[in-house]
C-alpha atoms as a printed R data frame, in Angstrom:
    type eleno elety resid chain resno       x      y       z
1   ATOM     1    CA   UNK     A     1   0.000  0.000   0.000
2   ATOM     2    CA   UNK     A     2   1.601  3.780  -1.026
3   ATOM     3    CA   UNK     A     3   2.086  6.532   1.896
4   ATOM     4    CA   UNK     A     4  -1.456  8.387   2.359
5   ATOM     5    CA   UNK     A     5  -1.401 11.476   0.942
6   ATOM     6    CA   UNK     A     6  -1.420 13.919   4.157
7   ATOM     7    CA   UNK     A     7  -3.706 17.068   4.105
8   ATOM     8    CA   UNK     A     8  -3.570 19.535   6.575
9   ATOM     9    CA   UNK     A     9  -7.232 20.155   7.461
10  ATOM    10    CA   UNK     A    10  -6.515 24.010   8.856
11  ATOM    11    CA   UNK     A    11  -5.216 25.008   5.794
12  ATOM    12    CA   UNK     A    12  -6.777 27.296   3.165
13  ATOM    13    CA   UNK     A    13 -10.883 27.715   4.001
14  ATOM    14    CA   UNK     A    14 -10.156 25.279   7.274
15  ATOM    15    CA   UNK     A    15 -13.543 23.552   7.022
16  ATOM    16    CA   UNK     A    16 -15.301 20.393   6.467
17  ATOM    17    CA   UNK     A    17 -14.869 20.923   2.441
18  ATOM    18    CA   UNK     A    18 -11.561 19.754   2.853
19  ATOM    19    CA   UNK     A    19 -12.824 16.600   4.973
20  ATOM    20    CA   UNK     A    20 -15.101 16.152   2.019
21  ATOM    21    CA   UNK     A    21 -13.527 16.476  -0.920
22  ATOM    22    CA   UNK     A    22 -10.642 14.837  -0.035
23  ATOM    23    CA   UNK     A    23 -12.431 11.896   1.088
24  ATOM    24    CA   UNK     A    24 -14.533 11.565  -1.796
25  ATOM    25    CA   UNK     A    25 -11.205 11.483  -4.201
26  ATOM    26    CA   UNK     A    26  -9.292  9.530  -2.549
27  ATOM    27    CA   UNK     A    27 -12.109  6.861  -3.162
28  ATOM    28    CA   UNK     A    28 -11.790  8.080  -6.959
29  ATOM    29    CA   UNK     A    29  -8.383  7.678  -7.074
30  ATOM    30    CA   UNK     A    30  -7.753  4.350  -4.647
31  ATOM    31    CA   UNK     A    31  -4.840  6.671  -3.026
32  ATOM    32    CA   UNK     A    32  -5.015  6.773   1.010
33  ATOM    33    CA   UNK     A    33  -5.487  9.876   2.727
34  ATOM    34    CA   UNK     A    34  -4.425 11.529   6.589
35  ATOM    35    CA   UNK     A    35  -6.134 14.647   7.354
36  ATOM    36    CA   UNK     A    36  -4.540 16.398  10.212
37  ATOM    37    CA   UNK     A    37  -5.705 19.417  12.474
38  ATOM    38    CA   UNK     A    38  -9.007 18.601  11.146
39  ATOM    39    CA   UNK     A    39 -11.243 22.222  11.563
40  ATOM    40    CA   UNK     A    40  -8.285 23.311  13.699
41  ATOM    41    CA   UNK     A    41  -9.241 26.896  13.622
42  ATOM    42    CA   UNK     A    42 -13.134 26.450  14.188
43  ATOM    43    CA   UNK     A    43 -15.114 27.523  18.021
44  ATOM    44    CA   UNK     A    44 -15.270 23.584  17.784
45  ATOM    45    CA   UNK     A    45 -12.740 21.861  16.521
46  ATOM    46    CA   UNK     A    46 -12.545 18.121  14.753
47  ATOM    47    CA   UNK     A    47 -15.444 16.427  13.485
48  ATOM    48    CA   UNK     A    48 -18.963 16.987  13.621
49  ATOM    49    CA   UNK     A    49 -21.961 14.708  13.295
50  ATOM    50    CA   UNK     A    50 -22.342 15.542   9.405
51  ATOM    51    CA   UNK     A    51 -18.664 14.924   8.771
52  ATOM    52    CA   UNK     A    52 -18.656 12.077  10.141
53  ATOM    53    CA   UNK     A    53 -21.654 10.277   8.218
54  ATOM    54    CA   UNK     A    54 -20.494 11.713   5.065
55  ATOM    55    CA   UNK     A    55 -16.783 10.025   5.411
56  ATOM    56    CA   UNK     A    56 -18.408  6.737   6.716
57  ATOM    57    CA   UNK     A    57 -21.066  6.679   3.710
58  ATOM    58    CA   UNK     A    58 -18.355  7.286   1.487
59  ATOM    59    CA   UNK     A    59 -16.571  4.208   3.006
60  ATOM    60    CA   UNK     A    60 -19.678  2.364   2.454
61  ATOM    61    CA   UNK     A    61 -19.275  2.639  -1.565
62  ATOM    62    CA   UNK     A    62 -16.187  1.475  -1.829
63  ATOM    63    CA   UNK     A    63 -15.327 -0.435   1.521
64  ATOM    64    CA   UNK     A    64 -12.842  1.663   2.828
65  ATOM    65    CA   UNK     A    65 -10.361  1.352   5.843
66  ATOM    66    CA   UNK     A    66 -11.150  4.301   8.230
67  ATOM    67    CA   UNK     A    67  -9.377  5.121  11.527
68  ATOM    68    CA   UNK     A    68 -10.091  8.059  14.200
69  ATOM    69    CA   UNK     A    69 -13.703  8.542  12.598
70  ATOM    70    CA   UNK     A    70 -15.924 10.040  15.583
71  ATOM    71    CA   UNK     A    71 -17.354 13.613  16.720
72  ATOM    72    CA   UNK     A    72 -14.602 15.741  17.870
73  ATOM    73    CA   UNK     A    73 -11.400 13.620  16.527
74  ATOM    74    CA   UNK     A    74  -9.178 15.610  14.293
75  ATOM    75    CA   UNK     A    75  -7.099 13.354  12.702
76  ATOM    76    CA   UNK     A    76  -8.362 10.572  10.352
77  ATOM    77    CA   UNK     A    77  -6.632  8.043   7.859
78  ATOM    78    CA   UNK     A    78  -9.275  6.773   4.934
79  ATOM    79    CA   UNK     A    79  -7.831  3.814   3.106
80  ATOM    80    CA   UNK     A    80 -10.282  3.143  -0.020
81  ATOM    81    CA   UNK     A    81 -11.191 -0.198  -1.407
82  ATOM    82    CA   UNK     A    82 -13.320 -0.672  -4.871
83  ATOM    83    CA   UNK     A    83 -16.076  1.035  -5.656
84  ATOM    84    CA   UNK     A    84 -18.499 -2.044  -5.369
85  ATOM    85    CA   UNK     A    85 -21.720 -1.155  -3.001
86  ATOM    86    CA   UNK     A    86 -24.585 -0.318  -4.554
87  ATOM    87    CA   UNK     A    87 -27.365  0.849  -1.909
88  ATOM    88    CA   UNK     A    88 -25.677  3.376   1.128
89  ATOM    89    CA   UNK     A    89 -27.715  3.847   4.246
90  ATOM    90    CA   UNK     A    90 -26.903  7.149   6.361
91  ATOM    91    CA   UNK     A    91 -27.978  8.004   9.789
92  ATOM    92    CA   UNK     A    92 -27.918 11.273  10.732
93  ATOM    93    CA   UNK     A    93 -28.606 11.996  14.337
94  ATOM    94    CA   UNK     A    94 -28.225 15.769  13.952
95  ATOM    95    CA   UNK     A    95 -29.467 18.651  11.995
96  ATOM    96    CA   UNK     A    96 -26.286 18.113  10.158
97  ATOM    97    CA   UNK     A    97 -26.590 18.395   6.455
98  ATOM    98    CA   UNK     A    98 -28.154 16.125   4.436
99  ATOM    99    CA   UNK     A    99 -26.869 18.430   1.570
100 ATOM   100    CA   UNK     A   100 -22.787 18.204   2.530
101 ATOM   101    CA   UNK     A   101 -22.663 14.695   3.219
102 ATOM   102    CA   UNK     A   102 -24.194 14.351  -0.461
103 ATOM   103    CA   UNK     A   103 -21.442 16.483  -1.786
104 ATOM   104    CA   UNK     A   104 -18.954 13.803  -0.744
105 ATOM   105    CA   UNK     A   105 -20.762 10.927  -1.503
106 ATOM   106    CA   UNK     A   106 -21.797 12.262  -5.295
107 ATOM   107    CA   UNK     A   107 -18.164 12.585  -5.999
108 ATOM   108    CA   UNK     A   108 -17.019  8.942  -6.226
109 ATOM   109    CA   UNK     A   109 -20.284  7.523  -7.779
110 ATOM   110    CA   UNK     A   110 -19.224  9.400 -10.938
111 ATOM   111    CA   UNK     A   111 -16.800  6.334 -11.413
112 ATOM   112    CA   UNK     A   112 -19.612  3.501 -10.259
113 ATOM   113    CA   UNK     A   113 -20.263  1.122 -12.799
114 ATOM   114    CA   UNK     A   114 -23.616  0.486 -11.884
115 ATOM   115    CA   UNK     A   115 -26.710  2.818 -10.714
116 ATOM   116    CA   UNK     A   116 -26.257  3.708  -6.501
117 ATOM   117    CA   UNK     A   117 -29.545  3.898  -4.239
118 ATOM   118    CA   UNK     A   118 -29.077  6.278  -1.238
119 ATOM   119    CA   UNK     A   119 -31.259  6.013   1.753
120 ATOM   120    CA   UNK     A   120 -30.659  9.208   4.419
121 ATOM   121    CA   UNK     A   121 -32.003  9.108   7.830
122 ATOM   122    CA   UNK     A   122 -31.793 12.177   9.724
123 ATOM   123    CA   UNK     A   123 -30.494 15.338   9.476
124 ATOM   124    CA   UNK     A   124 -31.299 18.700   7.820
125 ATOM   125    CA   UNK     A   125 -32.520 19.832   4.537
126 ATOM   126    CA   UNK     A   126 -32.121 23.222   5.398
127 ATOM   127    CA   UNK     A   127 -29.286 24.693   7.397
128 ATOM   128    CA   UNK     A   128 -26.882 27.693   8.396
129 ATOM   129    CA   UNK     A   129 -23.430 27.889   6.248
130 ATOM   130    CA   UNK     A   130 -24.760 24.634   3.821
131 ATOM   131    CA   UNK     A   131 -26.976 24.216   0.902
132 ATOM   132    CA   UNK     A   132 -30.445 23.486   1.306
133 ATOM   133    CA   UNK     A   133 -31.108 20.110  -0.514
134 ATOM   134    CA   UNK     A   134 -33.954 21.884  -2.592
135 ATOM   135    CA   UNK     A   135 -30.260 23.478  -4.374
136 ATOM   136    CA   UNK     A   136 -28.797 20.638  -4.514
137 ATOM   137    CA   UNK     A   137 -31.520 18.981  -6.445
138 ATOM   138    CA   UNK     A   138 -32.698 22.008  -8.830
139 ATOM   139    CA   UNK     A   139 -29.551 23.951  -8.719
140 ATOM   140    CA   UNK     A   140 -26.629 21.304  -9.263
141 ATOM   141    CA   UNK     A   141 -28.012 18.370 -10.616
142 ATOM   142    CA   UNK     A   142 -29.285 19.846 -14.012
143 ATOM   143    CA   UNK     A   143 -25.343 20.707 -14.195
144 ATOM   144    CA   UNK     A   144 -24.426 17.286 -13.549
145 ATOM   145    CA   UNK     A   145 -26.931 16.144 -15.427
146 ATOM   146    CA   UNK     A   146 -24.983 18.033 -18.400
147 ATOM   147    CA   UNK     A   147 -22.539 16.138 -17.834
148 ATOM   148    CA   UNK     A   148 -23.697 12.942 -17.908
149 ATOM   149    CA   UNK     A   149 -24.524 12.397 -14.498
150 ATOM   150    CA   UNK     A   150 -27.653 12.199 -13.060
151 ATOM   151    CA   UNK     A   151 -29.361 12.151  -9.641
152 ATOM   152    CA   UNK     A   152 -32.903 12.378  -8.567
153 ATOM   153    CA   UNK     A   153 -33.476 13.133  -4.962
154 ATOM   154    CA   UNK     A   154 -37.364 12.592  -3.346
155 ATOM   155    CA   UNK     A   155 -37.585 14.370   0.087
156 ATOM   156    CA   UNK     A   156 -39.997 12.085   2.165
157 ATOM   157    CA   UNK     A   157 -39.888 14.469   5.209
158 ATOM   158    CA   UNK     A   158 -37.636 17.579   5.796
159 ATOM   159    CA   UNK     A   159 -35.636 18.675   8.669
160 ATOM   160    CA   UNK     A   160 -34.849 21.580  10.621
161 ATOM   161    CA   UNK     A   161 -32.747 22.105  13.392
162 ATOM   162    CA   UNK     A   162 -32.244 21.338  15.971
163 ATOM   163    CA   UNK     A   163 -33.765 18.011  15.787
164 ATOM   164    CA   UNK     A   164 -33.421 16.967  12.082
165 ATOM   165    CA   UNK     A   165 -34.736 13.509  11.136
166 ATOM   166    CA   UNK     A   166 -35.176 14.267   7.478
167 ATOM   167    CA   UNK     A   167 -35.697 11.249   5.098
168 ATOM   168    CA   UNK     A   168 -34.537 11.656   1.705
169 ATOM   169    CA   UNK     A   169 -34.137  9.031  -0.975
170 ATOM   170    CA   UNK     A   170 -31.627  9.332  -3.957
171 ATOM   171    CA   UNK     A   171 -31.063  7.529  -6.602
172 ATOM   172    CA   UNK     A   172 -27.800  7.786  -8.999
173 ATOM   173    CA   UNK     A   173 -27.106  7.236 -12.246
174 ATOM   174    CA   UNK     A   174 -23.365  7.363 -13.383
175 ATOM   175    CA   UNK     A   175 -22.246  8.357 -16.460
176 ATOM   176    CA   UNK     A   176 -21.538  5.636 -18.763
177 ATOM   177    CA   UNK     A   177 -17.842  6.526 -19.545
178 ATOM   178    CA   UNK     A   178 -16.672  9.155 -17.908
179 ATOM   179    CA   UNK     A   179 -18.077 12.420 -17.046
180 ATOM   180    CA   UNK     A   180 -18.058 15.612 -19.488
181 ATOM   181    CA   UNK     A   181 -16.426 17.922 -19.926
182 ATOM   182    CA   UNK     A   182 -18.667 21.416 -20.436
183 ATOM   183    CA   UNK     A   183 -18.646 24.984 -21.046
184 ATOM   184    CA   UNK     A   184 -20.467 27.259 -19.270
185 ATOM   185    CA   UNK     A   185 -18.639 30.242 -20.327
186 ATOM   186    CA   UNK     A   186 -22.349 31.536 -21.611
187 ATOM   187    CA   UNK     A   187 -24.909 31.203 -20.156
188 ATOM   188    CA   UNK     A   188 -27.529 31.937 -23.010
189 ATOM   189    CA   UNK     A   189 -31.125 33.491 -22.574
190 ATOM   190    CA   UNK     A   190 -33.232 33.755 -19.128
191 ATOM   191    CA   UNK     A   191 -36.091 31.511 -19.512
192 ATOM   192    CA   UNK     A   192 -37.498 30.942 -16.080
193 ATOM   193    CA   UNK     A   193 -37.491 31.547 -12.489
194 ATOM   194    CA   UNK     A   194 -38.258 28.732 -10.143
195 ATOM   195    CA   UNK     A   195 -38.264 28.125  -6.471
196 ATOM   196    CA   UNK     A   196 -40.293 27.034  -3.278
197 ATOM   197    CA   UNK     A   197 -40.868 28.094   0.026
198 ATOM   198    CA   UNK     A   198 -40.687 25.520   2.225
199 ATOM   199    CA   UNK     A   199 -42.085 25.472   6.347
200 ATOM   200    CA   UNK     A   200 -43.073 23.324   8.676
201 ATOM   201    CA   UNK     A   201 -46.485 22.620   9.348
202 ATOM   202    CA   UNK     A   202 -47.411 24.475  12.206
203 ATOM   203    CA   UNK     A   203 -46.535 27.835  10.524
204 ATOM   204    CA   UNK     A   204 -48.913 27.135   7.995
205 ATOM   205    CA   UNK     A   205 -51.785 29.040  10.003
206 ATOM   206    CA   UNK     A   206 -49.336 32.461  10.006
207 ATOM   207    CA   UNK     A   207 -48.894 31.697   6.110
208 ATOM   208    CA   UNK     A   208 -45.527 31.898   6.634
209 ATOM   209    CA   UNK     A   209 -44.988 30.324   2.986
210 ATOM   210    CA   UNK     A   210 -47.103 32.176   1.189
211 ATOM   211    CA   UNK     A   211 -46.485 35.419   2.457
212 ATOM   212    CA   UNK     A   212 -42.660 34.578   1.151
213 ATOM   213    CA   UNK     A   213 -43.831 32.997  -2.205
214 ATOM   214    CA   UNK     A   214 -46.043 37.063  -2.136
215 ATOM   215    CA   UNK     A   215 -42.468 38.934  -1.317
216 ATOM   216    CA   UNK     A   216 -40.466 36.938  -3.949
217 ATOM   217    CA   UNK     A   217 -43.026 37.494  -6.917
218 ATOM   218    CA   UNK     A   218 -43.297 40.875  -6.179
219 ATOM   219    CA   UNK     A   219 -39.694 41.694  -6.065
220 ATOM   220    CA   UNK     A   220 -38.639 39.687  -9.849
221 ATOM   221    CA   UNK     A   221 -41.727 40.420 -11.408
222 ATOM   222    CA   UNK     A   222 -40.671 44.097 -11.572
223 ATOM   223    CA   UNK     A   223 -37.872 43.266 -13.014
224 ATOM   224    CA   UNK     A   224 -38.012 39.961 -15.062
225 ATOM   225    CA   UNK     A   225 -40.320 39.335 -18.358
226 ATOM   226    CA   UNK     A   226 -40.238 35.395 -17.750
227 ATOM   227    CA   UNK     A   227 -42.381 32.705 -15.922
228 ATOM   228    CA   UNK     A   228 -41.721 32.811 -12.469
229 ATOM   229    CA   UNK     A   229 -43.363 30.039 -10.364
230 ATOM   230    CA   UNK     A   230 -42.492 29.595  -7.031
231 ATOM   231    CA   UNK     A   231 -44.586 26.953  -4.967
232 ATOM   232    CA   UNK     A   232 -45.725 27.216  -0.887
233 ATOM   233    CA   UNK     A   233 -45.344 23.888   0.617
234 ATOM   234    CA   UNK     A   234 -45.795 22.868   4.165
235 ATOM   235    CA   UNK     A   235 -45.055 19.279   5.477
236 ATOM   236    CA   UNK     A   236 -44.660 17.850   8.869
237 ATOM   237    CA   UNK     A   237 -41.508 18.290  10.583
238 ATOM   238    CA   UNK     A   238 -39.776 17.303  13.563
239 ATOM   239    CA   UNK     A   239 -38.543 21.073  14.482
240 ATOM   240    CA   UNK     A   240 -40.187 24.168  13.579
241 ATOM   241    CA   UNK     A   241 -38.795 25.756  10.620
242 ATOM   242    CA   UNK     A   242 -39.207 27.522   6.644
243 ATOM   243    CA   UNK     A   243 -36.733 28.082   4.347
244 ATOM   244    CA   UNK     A   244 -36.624 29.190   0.412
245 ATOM   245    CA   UNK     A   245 -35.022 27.869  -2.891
246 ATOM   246    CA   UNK     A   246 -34.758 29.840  -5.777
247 ATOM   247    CA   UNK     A   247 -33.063 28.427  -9.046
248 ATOM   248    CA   UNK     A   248 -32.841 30.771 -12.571
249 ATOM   249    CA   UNK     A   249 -32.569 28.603 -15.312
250 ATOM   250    CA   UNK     A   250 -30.481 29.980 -18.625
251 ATOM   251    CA   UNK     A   251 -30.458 28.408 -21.768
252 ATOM   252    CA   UNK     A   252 -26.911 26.786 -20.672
253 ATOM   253    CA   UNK     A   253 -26.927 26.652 -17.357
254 ATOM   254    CA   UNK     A   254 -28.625 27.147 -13.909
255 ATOM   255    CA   UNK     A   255 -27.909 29.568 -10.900
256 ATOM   256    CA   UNK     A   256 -29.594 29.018  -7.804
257 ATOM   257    CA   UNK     A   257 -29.578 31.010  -4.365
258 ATOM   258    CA   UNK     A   258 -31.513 30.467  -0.549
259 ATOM   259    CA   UNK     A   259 -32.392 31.698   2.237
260 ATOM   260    CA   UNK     A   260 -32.998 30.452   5.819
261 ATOM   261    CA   UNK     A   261 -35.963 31.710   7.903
262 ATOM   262    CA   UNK     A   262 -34.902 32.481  11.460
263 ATOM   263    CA   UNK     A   263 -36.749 32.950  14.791
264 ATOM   264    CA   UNK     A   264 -37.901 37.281  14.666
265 ATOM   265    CA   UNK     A   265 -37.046 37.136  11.142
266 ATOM   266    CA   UNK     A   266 -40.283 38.416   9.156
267 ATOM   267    CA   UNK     A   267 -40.982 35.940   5.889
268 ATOM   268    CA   UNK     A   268 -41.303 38.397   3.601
269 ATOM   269    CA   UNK     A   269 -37.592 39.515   4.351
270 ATOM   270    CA   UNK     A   270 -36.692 35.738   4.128
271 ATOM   271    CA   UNK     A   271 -38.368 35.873   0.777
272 ATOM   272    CA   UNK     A   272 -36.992 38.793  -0.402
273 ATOM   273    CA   UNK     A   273 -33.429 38.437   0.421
274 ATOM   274    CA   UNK     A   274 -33.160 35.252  -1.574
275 ATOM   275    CA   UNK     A   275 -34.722 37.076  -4.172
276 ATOM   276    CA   UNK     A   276 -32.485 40.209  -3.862
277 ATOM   277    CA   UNK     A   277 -29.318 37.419  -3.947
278 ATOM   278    CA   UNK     A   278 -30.326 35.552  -6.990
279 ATOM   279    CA   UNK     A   279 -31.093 39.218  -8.791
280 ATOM   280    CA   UNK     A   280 -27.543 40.544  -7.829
281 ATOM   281    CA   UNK     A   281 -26.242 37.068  -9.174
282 ATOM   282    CA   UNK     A   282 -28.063 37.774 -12.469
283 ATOM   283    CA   UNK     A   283 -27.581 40.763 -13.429
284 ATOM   284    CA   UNK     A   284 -23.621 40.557 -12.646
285 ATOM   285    CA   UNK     A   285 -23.885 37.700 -15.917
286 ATOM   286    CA   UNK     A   286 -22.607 34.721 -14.028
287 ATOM   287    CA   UNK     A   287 -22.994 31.353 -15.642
288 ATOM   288    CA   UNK     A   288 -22.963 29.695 -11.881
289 ATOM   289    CA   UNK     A   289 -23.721 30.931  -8.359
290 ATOM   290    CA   UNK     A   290 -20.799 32.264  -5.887
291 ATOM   291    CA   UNK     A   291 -21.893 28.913  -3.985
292 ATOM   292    CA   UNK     A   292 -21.884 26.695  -7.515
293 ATOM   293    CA   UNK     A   293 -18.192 27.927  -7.816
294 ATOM   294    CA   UNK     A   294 -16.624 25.640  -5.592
295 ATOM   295    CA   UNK     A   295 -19.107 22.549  -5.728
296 ATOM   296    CA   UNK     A   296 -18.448 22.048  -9.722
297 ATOM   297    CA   UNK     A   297 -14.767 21.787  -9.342
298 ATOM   298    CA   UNK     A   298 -14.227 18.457  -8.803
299 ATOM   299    CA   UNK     A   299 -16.626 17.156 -11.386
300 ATOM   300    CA   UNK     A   300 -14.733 19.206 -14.141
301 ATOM   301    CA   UNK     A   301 -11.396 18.313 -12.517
302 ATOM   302    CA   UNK     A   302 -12.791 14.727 -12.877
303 ATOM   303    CA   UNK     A   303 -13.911 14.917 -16.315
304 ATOM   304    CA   UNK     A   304 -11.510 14.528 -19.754
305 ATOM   305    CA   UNK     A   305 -11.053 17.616 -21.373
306 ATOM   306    CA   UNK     A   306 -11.358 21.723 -20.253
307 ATOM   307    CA   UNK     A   307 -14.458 22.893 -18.721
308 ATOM   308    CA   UNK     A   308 -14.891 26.899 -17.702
309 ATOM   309    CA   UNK     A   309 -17.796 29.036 -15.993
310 ATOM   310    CA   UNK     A   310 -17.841 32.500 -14.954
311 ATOM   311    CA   UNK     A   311 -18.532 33.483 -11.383
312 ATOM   312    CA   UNK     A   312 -19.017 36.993  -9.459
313 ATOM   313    CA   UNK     A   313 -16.390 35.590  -7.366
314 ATOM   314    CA   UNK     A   314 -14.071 32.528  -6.339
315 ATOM   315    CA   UNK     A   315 -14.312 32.458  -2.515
316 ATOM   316    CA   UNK     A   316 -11.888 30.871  -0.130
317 ATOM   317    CA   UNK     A   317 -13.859 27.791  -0.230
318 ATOM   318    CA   UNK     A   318 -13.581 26.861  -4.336
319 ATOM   319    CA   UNK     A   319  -9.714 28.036  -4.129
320 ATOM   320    CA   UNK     A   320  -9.412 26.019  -1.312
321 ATOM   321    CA   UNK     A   321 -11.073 22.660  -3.169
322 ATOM   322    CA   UNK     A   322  -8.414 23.321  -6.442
323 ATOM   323    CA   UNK     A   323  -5.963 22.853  -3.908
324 ATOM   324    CA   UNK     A   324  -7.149 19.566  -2.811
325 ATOM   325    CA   UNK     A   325  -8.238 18.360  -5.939
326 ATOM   326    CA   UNK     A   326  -4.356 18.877  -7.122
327 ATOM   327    CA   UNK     A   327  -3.245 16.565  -4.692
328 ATOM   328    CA   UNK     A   328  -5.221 13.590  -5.906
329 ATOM   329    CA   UNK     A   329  -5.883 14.493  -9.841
330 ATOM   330    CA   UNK     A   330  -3.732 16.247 -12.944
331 ATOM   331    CA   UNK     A   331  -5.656 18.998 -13.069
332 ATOM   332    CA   UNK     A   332  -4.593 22.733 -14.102
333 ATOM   333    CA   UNK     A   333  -7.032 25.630 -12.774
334 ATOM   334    CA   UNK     A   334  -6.662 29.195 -14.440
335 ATOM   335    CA   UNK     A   335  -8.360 32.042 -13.144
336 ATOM   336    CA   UNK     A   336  -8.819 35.142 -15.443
337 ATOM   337    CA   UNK     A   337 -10.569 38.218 -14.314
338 ATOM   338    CA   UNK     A   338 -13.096 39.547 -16.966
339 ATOM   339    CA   UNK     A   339 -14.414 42.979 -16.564
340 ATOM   340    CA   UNK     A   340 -16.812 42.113 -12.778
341 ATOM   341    CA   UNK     A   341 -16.852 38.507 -13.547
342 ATOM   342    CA   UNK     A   342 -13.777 35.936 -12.682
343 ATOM   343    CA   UNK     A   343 -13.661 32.986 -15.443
344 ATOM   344    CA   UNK     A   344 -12.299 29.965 -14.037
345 ATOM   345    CA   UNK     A   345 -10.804 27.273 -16.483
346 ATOM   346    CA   UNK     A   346  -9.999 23.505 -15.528
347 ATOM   347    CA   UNK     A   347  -8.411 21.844 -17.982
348 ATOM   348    CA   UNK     A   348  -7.998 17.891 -17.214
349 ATOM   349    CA   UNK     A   349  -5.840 15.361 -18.540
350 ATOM   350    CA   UNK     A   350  -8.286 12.578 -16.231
351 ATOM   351    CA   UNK     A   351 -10.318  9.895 -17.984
């Protein structure tokens, strides 16, 4: 077996991307990994709850070695096997998020040979600091679905902090090569606005949905000419709880944005600011979302051939992931500024 490949985990951004993504390619690439000072710099320090379930669902798929894998540790060594499982059960026993432990776990089924049913247990589909799963599921999968790769995700129940106890099924489809390369240098013409305001069930009676679904279609009607439908939903829940998804889809591409509704926080303000967010995001002419930036990487790194999008910036986070991704893959990352946009380039030599 070859030396692990030894991150530093306080490096760069200092969070749980680096956990993730350098998980997730080690099981890509069959090379072991140690991640030191794991979070290092964080109020708390190691692993959480969500870390942990995404590295030991990762280890599911492809059977992997894993030492010093609990809350709190921060030092782990991941030693990859095959890619053979087919069907990965999570528990979540959080409000982690569902939506971060998918973003390691997506990464290696790009290389499955056969389709991969997820079952999820637990945690959050809306959160602080992550991305609701409603963006995951309209905001990155069309992209990956552009490139071959496709995932449909049902959400059974959602979750909320503090207690959680989501249920979400996915299903995955990998590509049946490898994935594509694509260019999202343009974006092409606006031709909808989507979205939906999601609460829990016992703030259906203050309308809490519907007076944010109200606030958003205000807002972009004044200053879009294209269908904008954005659905009120309420469900049962464990916690009490609302949050809202908006998604923009282009000719070439999709940008999505949300926004988390908070205890004294008025909807329509929830409502509006995801609105306000996705309108800076548009006019600015990105072909992905600030948040998009970094979660593509990878999946072009991983792809044969060079892939570019523009972006109104490239946060710590997305230079942090080229880092890690250049440990595992040979990959070359370009950033350009263009007039208020930043064009990133990967060009891959990976097949």
């Amino acid at each position: 077996m070859s030396d692990p490949i030894l991150v530093d985990g306080s490096t760069g951004e200092g969070g749980g991307q680096i956990i993730r993504t350098s998980v997730a390619l080690s099981a890509v690439t069959g090379l072991p990994v140690k991640i030191i000072n794991i979070r290092a710099q964080r109020y708390v320090p190691g692993l959480r709850a969500q870390h942990v379930a995404a590295i030991m669902a990762v280890a599911q798929l492809c059977n992997a070695e894993v030492r010093g894998v609990s809350v709190s540790s921060t030092e782990i060594e991941f030693v990859p096997g095959p890619i053979i499982s087919n069907h990965i059960k999570i528990e979540i026993p959080t409000a982690g998020s569902i939506g971060l432990v998918l973003q390691a776990l997506l990464i290696p089924i790009t290389i499955a040979d056969q389709d991969v049913q997820v079952s999820i247990h637990g945690g959050a589909t809306y959160g602080k600091w992550s991305p609701s799963l409603a963006y995951i599921q309209h905001a990155l999968c069309p992209i990956l679905s552009m490139m071959g790769f496709h995932v449909t995700i049902r959400i059974l129940r959602e979750g909320y902090y503090p207690r959680g106890g989501a249920q979400v099924l996915v299903k995955v489809v990998p590509p049946k090569d490898c994935i594509k390369a694509i260019d999202l240098y343009e974006r092409g013409k606006l031709l909808d606005i989507k979205g939906v305001a999601h609460s829990s069930s016992d703030l259906e009676r203050a309308d809490v949905s519907a007076r944010e679904v109200d606030a958003i279609q205000d807002y972009l009607a004044q200053r879009y000419e294209v269908p904008i439908n954005i659905d009120a939903q309420y469900s049962p829940s464990y916690s009490t709880g609302s949050g809202v998804t908006l998604w923009a889809v282009f000719e070439n591409s999709t940008i999505g944005m949300d926004s988390l509704g908070e205890r004294g926080v008025k909807a329509e303000k929830v409502g509006i600011d995801a609105a306000k967010n996705l309108s800076r995001c548009i006019r600015a002419g990105a072909t992905v979302d600030e948040f998009m930036c970094d979660q593509v990487i990878p999946y072009m790194a991983l792809a044969n051939g060079q892939s570019r999008f523009k972006a109104t910036s490239v946060t710590s986070h997305a230079r942090t992931n080229m880092d890690i991704v250049n440990r595992f893959l040979n990959v070359k990352f370009s950033v350009l500024r263009e007039q208020n946009l930043w064009v990133v380039w990967v060009q891959s030599s990976n097949s």
